[in-house]
C-alpha positions in Angstrom: 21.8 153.6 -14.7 18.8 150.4 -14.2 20.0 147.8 -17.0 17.5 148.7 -19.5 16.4 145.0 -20.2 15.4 144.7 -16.9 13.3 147.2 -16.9 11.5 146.3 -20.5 11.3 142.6 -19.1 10.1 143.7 -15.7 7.3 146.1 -17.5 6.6 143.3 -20.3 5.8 141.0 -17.8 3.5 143.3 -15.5 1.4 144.5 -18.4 0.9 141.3 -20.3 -0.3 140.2 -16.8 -2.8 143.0 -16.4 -4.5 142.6 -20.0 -7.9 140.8 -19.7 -8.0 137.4 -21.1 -11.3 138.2 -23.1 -9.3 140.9 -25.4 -8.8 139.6 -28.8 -5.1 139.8 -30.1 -4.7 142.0 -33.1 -1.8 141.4 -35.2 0.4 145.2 -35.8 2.3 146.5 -38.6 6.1 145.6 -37.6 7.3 148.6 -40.1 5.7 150.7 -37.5 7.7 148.9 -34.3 10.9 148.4 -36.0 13.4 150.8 -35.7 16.9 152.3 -34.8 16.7 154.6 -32.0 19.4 157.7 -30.7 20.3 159.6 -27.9 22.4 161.1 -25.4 22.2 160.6 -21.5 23.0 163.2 -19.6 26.9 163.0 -19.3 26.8 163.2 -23.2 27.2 159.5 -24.0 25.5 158.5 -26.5 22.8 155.4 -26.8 21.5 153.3 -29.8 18.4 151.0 -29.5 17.5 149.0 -32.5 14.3 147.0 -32.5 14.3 144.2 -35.3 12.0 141.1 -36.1 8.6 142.4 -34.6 6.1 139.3 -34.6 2.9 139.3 -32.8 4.0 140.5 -29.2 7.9 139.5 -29.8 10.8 141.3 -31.0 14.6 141.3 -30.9 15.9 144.2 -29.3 19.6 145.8 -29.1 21.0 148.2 -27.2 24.3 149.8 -27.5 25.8 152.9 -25.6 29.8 152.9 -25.5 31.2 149.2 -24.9 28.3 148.3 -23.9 26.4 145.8 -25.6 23.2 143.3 -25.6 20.5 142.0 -27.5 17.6 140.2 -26.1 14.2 139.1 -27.3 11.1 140.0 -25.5 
């Protein structure tokens, strides 16, 4: 499995790139971003992704499937 920060960095990275600079930002609602998230893959383990402390076009972000472990903010 692609470590799944690299991929939200990767993609976080292209996009902001690819929004015109004219577009006004618009704050969000973070109730509506934040969240615990969960799942199995297909060999039945299971996967948790928890996305805290939305502000503007931040947030903290953990993920969590078996020992495996991170947090990162994007």
């Amino acid at each position: 499995m692609a470590d799944v920060f690299s991929i939200l960095s990767a993609n976080y990275k292209t996009v902001g790139l690819s929004v015109p600079s004219k577009t006004p930002y618009v704050p969000v609602d973070p109730t509506l971003y934040q969240g615990d998230w969960t799942g199995k893959y297909a060999d039945n383990k299971s996967v948790k992704i928890t996305v805290s402390n939305v502000t503007g076009f931040r947030a903290k972000v953990h993920y969590q499937s078996g020992s495996t472990t991170n947090t990162r903010t994007f």
